[in-house]
C-alpha positions as CSV (number, residue, x, y, z in Angstrom):
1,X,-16.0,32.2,-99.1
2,X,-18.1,29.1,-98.6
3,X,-17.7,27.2,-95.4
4,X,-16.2,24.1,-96.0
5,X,-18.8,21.2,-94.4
6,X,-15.7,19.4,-92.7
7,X,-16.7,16.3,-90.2
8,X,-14.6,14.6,-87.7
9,X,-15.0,10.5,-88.1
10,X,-13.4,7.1,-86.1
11,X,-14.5,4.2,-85.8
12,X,-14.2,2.8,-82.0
13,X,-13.7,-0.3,-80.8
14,X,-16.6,-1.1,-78.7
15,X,-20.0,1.0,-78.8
16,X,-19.6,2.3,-75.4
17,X,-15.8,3.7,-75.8
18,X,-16.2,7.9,-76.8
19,X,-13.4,9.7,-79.1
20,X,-11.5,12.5,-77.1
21,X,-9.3,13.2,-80.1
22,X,-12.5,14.6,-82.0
23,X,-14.1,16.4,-79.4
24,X,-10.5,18.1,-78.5
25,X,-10.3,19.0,-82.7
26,X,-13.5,20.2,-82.8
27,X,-12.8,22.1,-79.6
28,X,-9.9,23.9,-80.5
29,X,-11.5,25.4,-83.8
30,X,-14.9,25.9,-82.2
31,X,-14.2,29.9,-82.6
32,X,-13.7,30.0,-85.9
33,X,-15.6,27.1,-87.2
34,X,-18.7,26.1,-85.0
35,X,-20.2,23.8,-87.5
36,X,-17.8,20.6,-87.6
37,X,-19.9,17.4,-87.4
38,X,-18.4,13.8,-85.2
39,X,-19.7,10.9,-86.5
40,X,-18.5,8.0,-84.1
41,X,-19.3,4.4,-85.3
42,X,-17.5,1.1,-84.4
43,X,-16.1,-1.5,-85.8
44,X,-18.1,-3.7,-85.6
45,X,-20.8,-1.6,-87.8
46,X,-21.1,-2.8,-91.7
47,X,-19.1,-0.7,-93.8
48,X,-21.6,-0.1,-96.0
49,X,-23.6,1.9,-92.7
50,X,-20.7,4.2,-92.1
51,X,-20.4,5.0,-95.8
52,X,-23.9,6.0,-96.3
53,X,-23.6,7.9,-92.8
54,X,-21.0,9.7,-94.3
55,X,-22.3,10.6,-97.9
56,X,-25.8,11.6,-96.3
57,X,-23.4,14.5,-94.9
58,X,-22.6,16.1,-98.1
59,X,-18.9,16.4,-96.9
60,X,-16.0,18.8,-98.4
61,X,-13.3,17.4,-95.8
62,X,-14.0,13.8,-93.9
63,X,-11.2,13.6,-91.2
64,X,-10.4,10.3,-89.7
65,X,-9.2,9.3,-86.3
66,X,-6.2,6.7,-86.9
67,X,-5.8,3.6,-84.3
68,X,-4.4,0.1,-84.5
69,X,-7.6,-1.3,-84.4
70,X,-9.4,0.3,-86.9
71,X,-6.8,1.3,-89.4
72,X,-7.6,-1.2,-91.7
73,X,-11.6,-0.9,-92.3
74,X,-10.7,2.9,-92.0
75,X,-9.3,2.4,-95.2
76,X,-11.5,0.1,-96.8
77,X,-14.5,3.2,-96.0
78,X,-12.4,6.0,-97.5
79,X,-11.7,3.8,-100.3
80,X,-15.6,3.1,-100.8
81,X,-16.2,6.9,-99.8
82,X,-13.8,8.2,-102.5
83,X,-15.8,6.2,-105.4
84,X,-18.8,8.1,-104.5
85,X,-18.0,11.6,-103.7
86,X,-14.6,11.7,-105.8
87,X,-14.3,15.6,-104.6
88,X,-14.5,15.4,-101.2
89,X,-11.1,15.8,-99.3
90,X,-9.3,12.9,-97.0
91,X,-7.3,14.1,-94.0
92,X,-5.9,11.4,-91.5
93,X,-4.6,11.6,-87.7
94,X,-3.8,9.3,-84.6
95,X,-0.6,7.3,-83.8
96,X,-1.0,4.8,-86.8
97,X,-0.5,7.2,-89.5
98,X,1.8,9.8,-87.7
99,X,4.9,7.1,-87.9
100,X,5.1,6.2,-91.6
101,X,3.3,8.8,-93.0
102,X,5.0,9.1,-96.5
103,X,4.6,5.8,-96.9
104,X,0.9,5.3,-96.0
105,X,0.0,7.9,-99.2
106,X,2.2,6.1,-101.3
107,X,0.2,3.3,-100.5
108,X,-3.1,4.6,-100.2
109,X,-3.5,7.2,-103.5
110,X,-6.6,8.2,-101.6
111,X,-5.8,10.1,-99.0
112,X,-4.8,13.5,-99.5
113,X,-3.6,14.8,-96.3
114,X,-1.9,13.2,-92.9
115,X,-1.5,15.2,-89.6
116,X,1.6,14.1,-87.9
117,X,1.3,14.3,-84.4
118,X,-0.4,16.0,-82.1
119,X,-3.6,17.5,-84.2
120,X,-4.7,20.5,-82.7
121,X,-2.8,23.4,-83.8
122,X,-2.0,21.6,-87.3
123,X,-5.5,20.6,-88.2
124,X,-6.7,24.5,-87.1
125,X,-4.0,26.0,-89.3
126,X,-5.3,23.6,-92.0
127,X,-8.3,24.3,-92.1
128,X,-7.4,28.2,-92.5
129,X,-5.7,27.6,-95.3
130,X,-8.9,25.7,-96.8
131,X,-10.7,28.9,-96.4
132,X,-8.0,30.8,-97.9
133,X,-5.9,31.8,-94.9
134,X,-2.5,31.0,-95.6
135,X,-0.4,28.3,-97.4
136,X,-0.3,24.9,-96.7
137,X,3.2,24.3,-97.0
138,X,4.0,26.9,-93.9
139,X,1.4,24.0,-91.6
140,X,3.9,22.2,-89.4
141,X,3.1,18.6,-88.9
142,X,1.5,18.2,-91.7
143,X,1.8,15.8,-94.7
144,X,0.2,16.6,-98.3
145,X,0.3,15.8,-102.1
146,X,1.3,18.4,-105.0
147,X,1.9,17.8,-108.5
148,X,2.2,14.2,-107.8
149,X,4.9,14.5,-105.1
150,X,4.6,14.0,-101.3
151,X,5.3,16.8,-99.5
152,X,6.2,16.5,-95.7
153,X,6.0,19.9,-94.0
154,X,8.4,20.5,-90.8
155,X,7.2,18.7,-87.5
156,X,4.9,20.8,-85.0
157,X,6.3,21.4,-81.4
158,X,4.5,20.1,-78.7
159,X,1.4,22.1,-77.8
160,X,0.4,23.7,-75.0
161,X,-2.3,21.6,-72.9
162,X,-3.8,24.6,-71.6
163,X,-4.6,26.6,-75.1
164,X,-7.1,23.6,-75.7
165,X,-10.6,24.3,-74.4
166,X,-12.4,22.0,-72.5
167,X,-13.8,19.2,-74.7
168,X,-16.9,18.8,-73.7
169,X,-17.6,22.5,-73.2
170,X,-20.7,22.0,-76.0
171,X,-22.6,19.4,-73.4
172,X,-22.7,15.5,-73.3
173,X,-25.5,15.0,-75.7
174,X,-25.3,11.4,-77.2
175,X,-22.4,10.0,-74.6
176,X,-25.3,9.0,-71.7
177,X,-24.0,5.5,-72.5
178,X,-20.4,5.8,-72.8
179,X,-17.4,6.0,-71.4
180,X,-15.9,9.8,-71.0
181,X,-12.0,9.9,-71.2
182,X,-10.4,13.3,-69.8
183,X,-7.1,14.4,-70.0
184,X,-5.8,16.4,-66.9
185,X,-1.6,15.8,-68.4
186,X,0.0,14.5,-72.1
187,X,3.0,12.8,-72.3
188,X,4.7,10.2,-70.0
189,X,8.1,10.8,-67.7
190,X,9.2,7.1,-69.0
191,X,11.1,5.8,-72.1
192,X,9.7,2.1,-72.3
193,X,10.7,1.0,-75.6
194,X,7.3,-1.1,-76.7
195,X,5.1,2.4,-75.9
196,X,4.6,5.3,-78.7
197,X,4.2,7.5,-75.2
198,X,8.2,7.4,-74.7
199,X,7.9,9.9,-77.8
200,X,5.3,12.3,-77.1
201,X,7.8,15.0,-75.5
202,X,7.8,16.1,-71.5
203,X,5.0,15.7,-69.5
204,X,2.7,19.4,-69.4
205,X,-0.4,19.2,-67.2
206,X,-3.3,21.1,-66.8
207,X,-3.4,23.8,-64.0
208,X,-5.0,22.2,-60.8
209,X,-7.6,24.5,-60.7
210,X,-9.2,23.8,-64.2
211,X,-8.8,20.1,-63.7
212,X,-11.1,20.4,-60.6
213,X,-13.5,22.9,-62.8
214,X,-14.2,20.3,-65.6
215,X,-14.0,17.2,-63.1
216,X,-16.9,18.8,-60.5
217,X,-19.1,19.5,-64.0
218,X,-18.5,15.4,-64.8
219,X,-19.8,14.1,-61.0
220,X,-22.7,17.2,-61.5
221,X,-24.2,15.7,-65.0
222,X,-23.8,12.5,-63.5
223,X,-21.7,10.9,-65.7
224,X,-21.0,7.1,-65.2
225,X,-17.2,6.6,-66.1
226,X,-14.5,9.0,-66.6
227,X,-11.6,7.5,-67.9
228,X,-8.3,9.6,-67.8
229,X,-6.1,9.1,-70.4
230,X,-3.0,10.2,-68.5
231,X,-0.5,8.0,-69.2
232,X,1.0,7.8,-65.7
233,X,-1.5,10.0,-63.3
234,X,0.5,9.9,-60.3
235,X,4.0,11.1,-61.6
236,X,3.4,14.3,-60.0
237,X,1.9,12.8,-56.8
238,X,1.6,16.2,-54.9
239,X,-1.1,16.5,-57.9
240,X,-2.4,13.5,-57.4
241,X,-3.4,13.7,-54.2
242,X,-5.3,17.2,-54.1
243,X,-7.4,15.5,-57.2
244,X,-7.9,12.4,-55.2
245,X,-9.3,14.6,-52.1
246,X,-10.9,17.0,-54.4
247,X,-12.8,14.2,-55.9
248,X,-13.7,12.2,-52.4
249,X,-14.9,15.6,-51.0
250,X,-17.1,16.2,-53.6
251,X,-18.9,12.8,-52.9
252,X,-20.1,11.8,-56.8
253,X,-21.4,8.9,-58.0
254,X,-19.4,9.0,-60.6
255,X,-16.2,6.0,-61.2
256,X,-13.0,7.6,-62.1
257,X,-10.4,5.1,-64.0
258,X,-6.7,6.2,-63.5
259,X,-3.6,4.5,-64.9
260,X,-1.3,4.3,-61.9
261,X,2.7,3.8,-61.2
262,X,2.2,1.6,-58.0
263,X,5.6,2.1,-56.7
264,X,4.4,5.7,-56.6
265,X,1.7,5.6,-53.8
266,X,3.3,6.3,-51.0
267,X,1.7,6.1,-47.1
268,X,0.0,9.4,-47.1
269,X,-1.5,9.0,-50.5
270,X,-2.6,5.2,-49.7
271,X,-3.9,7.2,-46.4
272,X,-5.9,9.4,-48.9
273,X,-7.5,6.8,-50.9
274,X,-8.9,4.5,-47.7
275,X,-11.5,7.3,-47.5
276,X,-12.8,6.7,-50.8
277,X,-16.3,4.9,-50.8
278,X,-16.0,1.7,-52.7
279,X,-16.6,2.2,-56.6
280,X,-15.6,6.1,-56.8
281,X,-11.5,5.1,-57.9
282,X,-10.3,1.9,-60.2
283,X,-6.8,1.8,-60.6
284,X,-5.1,0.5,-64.0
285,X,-1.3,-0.4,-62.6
286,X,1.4,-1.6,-65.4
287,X,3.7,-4.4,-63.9
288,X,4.2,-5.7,-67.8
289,X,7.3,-8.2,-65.8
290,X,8.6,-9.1,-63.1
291,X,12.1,-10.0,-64.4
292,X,14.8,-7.3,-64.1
293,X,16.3,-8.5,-67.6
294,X,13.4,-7.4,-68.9
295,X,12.8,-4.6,-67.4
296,X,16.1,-3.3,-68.4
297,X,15.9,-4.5,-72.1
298,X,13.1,-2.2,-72.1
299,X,14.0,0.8,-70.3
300,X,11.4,0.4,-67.8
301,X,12.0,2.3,-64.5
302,X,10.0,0.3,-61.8
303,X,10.2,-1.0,-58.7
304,X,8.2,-4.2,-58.1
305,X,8.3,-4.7,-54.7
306,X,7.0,-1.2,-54.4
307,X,3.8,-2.2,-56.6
308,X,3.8,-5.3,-54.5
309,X,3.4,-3.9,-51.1
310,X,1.0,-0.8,-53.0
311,X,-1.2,-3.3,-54.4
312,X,-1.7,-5.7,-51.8
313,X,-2.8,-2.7,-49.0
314,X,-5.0,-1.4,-51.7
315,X,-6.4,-4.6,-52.2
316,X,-7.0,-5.0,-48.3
317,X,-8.6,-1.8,-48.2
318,X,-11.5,-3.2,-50.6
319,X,-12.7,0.1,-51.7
320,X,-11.1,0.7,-55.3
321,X,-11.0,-2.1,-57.9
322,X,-7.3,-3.0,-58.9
323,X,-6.1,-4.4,-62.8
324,X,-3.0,-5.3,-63.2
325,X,-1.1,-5.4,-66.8
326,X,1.0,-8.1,-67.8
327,X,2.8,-8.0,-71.6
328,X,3.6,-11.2,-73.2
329,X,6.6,-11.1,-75.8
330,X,8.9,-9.0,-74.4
331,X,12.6,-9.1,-74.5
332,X,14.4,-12.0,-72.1
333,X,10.8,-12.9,-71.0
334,X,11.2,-16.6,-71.6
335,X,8.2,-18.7,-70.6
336,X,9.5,-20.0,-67.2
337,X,10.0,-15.7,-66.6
338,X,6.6,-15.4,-67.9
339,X,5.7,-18.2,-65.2
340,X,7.3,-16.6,-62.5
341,X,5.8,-12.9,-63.8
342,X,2.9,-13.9,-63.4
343,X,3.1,-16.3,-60.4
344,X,4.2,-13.0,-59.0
345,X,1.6,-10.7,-59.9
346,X,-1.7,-13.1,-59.0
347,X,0.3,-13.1,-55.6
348,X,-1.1,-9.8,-55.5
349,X,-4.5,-10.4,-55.4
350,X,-5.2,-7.8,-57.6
351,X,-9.2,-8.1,-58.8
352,X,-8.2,-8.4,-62.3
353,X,-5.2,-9.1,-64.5
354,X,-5.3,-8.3,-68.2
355,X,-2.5,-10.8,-69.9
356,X,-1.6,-8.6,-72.8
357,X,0.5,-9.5,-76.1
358,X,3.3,-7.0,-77.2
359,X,2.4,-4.8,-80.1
360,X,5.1,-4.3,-82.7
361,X,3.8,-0.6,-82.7
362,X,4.9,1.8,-85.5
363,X,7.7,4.2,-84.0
364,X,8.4,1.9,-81.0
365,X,11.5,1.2,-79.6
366,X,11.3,-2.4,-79.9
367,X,9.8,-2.0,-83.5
368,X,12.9,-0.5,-84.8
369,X,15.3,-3.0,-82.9
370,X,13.0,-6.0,-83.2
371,X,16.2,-7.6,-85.3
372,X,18.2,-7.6,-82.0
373,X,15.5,-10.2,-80.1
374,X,14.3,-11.9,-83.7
375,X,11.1,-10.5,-83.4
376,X,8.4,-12.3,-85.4
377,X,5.3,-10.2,-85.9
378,X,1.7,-10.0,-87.9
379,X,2.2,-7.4,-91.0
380,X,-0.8,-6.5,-90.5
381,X,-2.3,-4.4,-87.3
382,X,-2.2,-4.9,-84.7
383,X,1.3,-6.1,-85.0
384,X,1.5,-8.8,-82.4
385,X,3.9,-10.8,-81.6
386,X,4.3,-14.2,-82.7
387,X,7.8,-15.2,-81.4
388,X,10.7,-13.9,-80.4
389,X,14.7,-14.9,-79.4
390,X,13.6,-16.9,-76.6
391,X,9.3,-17.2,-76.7
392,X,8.3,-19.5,-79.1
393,X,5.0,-19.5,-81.0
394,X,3.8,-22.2,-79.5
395,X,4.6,-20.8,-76.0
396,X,2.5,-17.6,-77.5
397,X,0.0,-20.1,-78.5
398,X,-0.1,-21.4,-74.8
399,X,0.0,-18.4,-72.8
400,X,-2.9,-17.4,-75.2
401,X,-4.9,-20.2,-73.6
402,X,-3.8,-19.2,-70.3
403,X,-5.4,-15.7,-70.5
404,X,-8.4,-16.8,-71.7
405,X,-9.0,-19.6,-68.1
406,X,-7.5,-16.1,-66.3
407,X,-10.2,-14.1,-67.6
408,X,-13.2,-16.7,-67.3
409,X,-12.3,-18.6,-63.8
410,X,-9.9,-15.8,-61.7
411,X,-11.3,-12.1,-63.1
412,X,-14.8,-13.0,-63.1
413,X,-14.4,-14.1,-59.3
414,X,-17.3,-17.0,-59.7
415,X,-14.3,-19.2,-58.1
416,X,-12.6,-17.5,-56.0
417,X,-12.6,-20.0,-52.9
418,X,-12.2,-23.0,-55.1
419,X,-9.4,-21.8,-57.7
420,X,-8.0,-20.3,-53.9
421,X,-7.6,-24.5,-53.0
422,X,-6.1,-25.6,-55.7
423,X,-3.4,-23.0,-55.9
424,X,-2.5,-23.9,-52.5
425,X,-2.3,-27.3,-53.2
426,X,0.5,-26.2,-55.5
427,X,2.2,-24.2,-52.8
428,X,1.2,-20.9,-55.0
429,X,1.8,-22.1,-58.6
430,X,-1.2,-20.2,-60.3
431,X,0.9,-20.4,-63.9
432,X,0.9,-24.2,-63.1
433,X,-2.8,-24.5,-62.3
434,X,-3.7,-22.6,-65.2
435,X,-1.1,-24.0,-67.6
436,X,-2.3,-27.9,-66.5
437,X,-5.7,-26.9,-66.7
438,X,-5.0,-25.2,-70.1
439,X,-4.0,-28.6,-71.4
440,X,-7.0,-30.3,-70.1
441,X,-9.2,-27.6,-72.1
442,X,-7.5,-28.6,-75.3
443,X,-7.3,-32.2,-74.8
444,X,-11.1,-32.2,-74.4
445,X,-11.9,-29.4,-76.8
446,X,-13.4,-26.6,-74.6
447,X,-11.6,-23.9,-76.5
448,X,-13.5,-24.7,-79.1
449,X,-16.6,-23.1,-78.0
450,X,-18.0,-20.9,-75.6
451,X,-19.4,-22.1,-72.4
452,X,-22.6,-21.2,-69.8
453,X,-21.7,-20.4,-66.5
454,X,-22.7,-23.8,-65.3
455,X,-20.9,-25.6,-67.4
456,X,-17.7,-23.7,-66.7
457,X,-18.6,-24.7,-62.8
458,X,-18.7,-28.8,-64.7
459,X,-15.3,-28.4,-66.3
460,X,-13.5,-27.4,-63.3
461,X,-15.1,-29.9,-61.2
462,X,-13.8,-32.4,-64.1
463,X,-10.6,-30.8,-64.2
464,X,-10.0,-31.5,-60.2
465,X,-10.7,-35.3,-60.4
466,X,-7.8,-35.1,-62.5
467,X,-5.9,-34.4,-59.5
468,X,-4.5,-38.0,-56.8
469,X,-3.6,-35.8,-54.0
470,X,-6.9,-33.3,-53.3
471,X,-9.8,-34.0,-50.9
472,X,-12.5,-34.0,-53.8
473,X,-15.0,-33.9,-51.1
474,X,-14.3,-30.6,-49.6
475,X,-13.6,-29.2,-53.3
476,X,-17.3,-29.9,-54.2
477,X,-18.2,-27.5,-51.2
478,X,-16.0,-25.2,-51.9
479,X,-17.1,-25.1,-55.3
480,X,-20.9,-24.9,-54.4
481,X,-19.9,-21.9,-52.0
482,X,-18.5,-20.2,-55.1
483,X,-21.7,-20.7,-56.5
484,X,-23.8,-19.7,-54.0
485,X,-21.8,-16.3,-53.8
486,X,-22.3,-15.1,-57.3
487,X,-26.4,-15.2,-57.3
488,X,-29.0,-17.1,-55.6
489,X,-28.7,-20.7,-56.7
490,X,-31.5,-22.1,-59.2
491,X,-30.5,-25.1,-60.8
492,X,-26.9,-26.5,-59.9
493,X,-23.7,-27.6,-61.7
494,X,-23.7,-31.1,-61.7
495,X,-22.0,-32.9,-58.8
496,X,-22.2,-29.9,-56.8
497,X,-25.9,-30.3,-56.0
498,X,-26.2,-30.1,-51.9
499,X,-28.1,-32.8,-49.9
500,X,-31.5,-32.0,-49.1
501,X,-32.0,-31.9,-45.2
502,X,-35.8,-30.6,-44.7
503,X,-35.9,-30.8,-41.1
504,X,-32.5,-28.6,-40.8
505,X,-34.0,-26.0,-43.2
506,X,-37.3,-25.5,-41.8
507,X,-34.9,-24.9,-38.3
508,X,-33.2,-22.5,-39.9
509,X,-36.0,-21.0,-41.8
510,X,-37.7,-21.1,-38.4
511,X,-34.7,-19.2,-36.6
512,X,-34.9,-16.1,-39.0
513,X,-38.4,-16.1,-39.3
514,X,-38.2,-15.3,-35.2
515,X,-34.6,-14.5,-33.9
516,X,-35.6,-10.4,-34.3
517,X,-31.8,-10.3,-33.3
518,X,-30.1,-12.1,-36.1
519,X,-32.6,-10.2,-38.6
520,X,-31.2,-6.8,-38.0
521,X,-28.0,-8.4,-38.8
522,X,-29.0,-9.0,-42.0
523,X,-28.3,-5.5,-43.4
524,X,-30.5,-4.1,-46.6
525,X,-33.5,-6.1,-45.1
526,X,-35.3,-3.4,-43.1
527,X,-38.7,-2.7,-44.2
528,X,-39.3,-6.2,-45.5
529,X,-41.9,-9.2,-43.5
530,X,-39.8,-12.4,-42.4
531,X,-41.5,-14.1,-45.6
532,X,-40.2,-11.4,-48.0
533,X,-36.5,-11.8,-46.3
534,X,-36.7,-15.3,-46.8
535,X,-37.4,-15.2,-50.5
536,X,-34.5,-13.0,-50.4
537,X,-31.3,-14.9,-49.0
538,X,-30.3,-18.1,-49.7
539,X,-29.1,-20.9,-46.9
540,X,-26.9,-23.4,-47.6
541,X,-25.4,-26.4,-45.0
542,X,-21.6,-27.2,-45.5
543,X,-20.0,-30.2,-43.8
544,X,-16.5,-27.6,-43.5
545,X,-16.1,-24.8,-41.4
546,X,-16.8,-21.8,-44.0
547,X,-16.7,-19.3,-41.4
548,X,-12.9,-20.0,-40.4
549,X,-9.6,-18.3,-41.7
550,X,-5.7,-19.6,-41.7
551,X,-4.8,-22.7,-40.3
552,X,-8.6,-23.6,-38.8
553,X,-9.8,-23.0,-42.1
554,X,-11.7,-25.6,-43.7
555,X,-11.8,-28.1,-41.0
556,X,-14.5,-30.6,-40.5
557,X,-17.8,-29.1,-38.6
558,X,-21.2,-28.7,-40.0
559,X,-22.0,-25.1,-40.5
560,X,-24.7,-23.1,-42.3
561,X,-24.5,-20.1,-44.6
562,X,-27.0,-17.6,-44.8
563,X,-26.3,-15.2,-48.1
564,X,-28.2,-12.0,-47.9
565,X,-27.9,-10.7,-51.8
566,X,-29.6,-7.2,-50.7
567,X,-26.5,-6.4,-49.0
568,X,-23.6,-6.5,-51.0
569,X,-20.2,-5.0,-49.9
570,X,-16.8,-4.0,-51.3
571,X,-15.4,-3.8,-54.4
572,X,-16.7,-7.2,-55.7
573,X,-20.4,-6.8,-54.7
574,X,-20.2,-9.6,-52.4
575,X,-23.1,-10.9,-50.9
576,X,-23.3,-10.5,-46.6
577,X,-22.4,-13.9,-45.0
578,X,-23.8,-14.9,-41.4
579,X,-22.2,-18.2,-40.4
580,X,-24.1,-20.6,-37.7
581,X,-22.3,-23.8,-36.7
582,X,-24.8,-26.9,-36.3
């Protein structure tokens, strides 16, 4: 019998995000069908490019990769496909088909076949019966039309992890630029009730020494990113911590992303992960609230202060990046909660926190009770929430605001010293900061387009005169520090610009031009003339003293900065800082 040219298809959200779902398919049937095509596009490509992509193939069977964020021009392609190759078979997969499956071919006359589930073992099966090997009716998991009726088989019991082959046993060709996502485990210990992962059955791992196997062939092809999909790494902390050494003895270049419990790392594992050099580890840790009514309406097992205490040592330790989760719309999360949730969590200091918004997502706890907390949500994916019993839309609408001033003035760290000042003028009130200065954006417009890096340096500035009771003159400096940190200074933000003082400079120009001393301080800089340092680093004269912590910080004293940008430390890339006082 003919082979049946079958190809794996999804459309990801960003060009640089991979598909494990296909490559795991195509994986698990390599043996007895080596000739499956992946076509990956985004989507953000036209439809009419992934169409022809698809029709140049000449397909029998097109399978498509189901998310929340590409459900919807997935149909609109197999729709378009359909018209021009009427013959060619539609199979769908992934978490936004498997919940409402009956339904979705009711709706959608196109599609001939779902997979329910987990794919492996149902899509294999499948395929054997396209080729004449068995009846599709005895495929568990699977969902199918005949004689006009919808036909939903038995469901499939979850799989064994370790009867699926490694995924990228057939090489790496065409993923140089992208992200790789691995999965050592499948399936999460918790039940939270807005997560389709409180469904997926027990948590089965890989064994230990396979996961080491495929994770040394990642650091040896020199792979950029892995990203593992494990849904809580660290359950099994014993596990965790051999990969950890494991993957700090074998000394890679490579950056491994892990989504972390943070009440989970206990001393010896936080001992473990000090020797990692900065950049190998970046941790993913899910706080989603701080309030305990919460917490509880959602069956989420955590405890804060543990993640507290967790995050703040890692933090300290300044070798693995740390993003912290935050869900807006959950149950009792009203938005003085939400103020003290997230209060709370930029306590931390984590490098980044990702404000989310809850997902009404098909199969979800919440989803089914969203009655119970008068949930009002977008028909459409990716479900988001748009009020509940006690979050308004306009609080929504706010806290929307909120996260984007979170993501351009605290993630991107171009003002950290600055933002540090004002938050301490309001004895630690970051929701306050940001919610005030949130208002000033939309009294002046400023959401309404984007903004240069200069100018967001201008609209803070603005947004501090605003304030009676700060000393604007030591915010400029702080501000023009921040500056000076990111890159070398060209042109300034206006108001910022330092006072020229020529005959200081050509001092201090004259001091590391001879002080052999100071210049093998300046570390990155060996091998270069005094000249070629100079053009290298960038001085700058402050009328505060820079160079001081806690409660000497900031007092009055003329000081210089010398930023040497060929040394930068730590998980933020910061620049080296030598301090002189004048």
């Amino acid at each position: 019998m003919k082979t049946k040219k079958t190809v794996l298809v999804t459309l990801n959200s960003k060009y640089i995000h991979s598909s494990l779902a296909l490559r795991s398919l195509k994986a698990y049937c390599k043996d007895s069908y080596a000739d499956i095509a992946i076509l990956e596009f985004t989507i953000n490509d036209p439809i009419d490019k992934v169409v022809s992509a698809l029709a140049a193939q000449h397909p029998d069977l097109l399978c498509f990769s189901c998310y929340i964020w590409n459900i919807r021009m997935t149909l609109d392609v197999i729709d378009t496909i359909k018209k021009i190759l009427p013959d060619c078979r539609v199979l769908l997969g992934g978490p936004e088909v498997s919940y409402d499956s009956e339904e979705m071919m009711v709706q959608n006359s196109f599609i001939d076949y779902i997979v329910v589930g987990e794919g492996e073992e149902t899509f294999r099966e499948f395929l054997d019966c396209l080729h004449g090997r068995g009846s599709i009716s005895d495929v568990k998991g699977l969902v199918w039309r005949k004689d006009g009726n919808i036909i939903k088989n038995p469901s499939r019991e979850p799989i064994l992890l370790y009867s699926i082959p490694f995924a990228y046993s057939d090489g790496l060709t065409g993923l140089d630029d992208r992200i790789i996502y691995y999965e050592s485990s499948r399936g999460c210990p918790y039940r939270c009730q807005y997560c389709l992962s409180s469904i997926t059955g027990p948590v089965r791992f890989l064994s230990i020494e396979r996961v080491k196997e495929e994770l040394a062939y990642f650091v040896k092809s020199g792979v950029k990113q892995v990203k593992f999909v494990d849904r809580t790494f660290n359950c099994n902390p014993g596990r965790a911590k051999e990969i950890f050494r494991y993957l700090i003895n074998l000394n890679g270049s490579t950056n491994f992303h892990f989504e972390m419990a943070g009440d989970l790392i206990d001393n010896e594992m936080m001992d473990i992960l000090a020797q990692a050099p900065p950049g190998m580890f970046q941790f993913e840790i899910g706080v989603q609230s701080t309030a305990e009514a919460t917490l509880t309406a959602i069956s989420r097992k955590t405890d804060i202060s543990g993640i507290e205490k967790a995050v703040r040592k890692l933090v300290n330790n300044d070798n693995i990046h740390i993003h912290l989760d935050l869900i807006a719309g959950l149950p009792e999360e009203d938005i003085n909660s939400m103020a003290c949730s997230i209060n709370r969590v930029l306590g931390m200091s984590p490098h980044r926190l990702q404000l989310g918004f809850l997902k009404m997502l098909k199969g979800s706890g919440l989803r089914n009770a969203a009655s119970i907390y008068a949930y009002s949500y977008t028909s459409y994916p990716p479900y988001e929430v748009l009020s509940n019993h006690v979050l308004s839309y306009n609080d929504i609408a706010r806290l929307k605001q909120i996260e984007e001033l979170v993501e351009l003035y605290y993630n991107s760290h171009c003002f950290d010293r600055s933002l540090e000042y004002l938050i301490q003028q309001r004895e630690g009130d970051y929701y306050g900061i940001f919610d005030s200065m949130a208002e000033y954006w939309d009294k002046n417009g400023y959401f309404r387009y984007s903004h240069s890096n200069i100018r967001l340096y201008e609209h803070l500035l603005e947004y501090a005169e605003s304030f009676e009771d700060i000393d604007m003159r030591l915010f400029k400096e702080l501000l023009r520090f921040d500056y000076a940190m990111k890159e070398k200074p060209g042109r300034y933000p206006k108001g910022i610009e330092p006072v020229e003082d020529k005959a200081l400079y050509r001092h201090m120009q004259d001091v590391l031009m001879k002080d052999e001393a100071l210049v093998k301080q300046l570390k990155g800089c060996e091998g270069y003339t005094p000249k070629q340092i100079l053009r290298r680093l960038h001085l700058e004269v402050f009328n505060y003293r820079m160079d001081l912590n806690g409660s000497d910080a900031y007092a009055e004293g003329r000081t210089a900065a010398v930023f040497n940008y060929m040394n930068r430390r730590g998980v933020l890339k910061r620049p080296q800082i030598l301090h002189f006082t004048i």
